[in-house]
C-alpha positions in Angstrom: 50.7 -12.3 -40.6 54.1 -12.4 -43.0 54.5 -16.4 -43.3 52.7 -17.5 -46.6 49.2 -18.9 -46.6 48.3 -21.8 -49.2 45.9 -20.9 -51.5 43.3 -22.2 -54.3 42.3 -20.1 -56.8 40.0 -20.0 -59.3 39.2 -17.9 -62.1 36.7 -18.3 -64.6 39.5 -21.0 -67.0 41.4 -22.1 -64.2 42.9 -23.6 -61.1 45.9 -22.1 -59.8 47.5 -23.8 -56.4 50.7 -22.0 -54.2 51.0 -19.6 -51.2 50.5 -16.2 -51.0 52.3 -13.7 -48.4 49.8 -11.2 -47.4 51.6 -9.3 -44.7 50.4 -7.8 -41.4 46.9 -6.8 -42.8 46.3 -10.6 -43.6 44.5 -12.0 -46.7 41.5 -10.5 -46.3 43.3 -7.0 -45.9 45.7 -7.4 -48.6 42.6 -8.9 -51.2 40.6 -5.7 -50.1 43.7 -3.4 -50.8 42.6 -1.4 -53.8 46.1 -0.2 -54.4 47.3 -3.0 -55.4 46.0 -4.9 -58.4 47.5 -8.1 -58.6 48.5 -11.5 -56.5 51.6 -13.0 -56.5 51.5 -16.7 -56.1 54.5 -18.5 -55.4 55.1 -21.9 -55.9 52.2 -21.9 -58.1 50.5 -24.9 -59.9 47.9 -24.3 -63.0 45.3 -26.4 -64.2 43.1 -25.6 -67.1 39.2 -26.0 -65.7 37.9 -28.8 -68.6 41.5 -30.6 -67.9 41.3 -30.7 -64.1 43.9 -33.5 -64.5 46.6 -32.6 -66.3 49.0 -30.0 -64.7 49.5 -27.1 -67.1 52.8 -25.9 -65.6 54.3 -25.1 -62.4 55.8 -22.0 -62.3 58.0 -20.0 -59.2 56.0 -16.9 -59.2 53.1 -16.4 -61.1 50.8 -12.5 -61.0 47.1 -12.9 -61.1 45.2 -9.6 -61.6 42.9 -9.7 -58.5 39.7 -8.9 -60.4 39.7 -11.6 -63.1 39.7 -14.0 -59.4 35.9 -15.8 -58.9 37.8 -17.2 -55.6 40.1 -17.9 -53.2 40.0 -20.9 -51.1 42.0 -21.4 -47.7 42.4 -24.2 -45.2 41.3 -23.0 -42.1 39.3 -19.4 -41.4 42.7 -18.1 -39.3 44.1 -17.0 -42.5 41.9 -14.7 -43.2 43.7 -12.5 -41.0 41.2 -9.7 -39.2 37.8 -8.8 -41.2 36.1 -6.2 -40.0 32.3 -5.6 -40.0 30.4 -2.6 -39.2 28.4 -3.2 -36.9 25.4 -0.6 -37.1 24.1 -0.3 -33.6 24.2 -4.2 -33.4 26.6 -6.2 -31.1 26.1 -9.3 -32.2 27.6 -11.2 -35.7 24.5 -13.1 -37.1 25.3 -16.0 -39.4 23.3 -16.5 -43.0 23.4 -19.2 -45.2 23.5 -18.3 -49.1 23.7 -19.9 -52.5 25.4 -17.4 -55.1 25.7 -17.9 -58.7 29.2 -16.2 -59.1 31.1 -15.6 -62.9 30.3 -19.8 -63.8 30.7 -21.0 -60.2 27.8 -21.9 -57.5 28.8 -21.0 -53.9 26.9 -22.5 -50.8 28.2 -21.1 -47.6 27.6 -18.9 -44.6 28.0 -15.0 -44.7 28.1 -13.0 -41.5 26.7 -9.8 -40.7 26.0 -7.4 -38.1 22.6 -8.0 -37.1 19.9 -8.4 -40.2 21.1 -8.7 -43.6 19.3 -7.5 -46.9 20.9 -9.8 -49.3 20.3 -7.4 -52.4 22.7 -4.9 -51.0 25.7 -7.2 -51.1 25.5 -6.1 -54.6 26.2 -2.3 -53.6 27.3 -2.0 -49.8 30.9 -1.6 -48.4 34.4 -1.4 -49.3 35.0 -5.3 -49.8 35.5 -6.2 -52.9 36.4 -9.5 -51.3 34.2 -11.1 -48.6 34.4 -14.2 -46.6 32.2 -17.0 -46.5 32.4 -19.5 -44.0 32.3 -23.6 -44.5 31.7 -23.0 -48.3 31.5 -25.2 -50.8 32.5 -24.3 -54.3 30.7 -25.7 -57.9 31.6 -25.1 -61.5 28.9 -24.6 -63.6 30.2 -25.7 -67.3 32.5 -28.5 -65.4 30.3 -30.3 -62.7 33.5 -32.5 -61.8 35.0 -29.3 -60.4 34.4 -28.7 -57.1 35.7 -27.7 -54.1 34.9 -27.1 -50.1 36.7 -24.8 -47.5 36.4 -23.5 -44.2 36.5 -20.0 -45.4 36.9 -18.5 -49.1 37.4 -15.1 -49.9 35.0 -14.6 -53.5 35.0 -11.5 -55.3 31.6 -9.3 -54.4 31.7 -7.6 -58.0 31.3 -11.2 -59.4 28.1 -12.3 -57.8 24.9 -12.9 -60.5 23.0 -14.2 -58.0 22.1 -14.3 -54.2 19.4 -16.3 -52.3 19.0 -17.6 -48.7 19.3 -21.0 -48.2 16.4 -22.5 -46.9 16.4 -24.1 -43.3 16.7 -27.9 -44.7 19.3 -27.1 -47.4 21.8 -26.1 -44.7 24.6 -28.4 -44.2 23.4 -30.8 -40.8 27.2 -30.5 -39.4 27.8 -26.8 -39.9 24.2 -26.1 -38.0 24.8 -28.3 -35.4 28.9 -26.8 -34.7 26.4 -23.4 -35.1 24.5 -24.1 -32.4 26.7 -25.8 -30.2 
């Protein structure tokens, strides 16, 4: 995957907008890639959080350092590129849906797993620091008007306060219904 990918970012003071190219590993390979410490954005397009109006400049390249990112939205789950999950004995990808508080952001959305899934070791388990959640939706906490849904976000793992299953009638009636169908 070497053609750019529009992104959405945001960090815990702002919105930056542009394309990323992630290369043959994808987004989520090239989020997860511990040797490399920062995102280039091109194109990009800042916004300050408690002016979600006013465009703060657009710049042609602009670095992010990739652990000061709360998350990245995308438009469609393709551009994730491959995401692997171990699958421990279990052949199956079993879908949960979560709230997370997350560095001044709420996060609805549906993690997959392998099989069961013990929510407190999202904390500790794996290599990610980036994981995916699916048909998310996005919710600053000091600036209510900011929000924001996706088909897939990439948030970063190391920023989560906060994880809890949704319960059965908070999940979104359209998601559970493509779910099942």
């Amino acid at each position: 995957m070497s053609n750019p990918v529009s992104v959405e970012i945001y960090t815990s003071s702002h919105r930056v907008l542009g394309r990323v190219t992630p290369g043959s590993a994808g987004l989520y390979g090239f989020m997860n890639d511990r040797t490399r410490s920062s995102l280039e954005i091109e194109g990009a397009h800042l916004t300050r959080l408690h002016q979600p109006a006013r465009l703060v400049a657009r710049y042609p390249r602009l670095w992010l350092n990739k652990r000061s990112l709360a998350a990245v939205l995308l438009s469609n789950r393709g551009e994730l590129g491959p995401v692997s999950l171990t699958r421990h004995g279990y052949s199956t990808v079993a879908q949960h849906w979560v709230h997370m508080m997350l560095e001044g952001y709420e996060v609805r959305g549906m993690l997959e797993a392998s099989g069961r899934i013990d929510l407190s070791t999202i904390f500790v388990e794996g290599e990610a620091v980036f994981s995916p959640l699916y048909n998310a939706e996005l919710q600053s906490i000091l600036y209510p008007n900011i929000e924001a849904s996706s088909p897939a976000i990439l948030f970063n793992a190391g920023g989560i306060t906060a994880i809890c299953p949704l319960r059965r009638e908070d999940i979104p009636e359209a998601s559970s219904e493509a779910d099942s169908g």
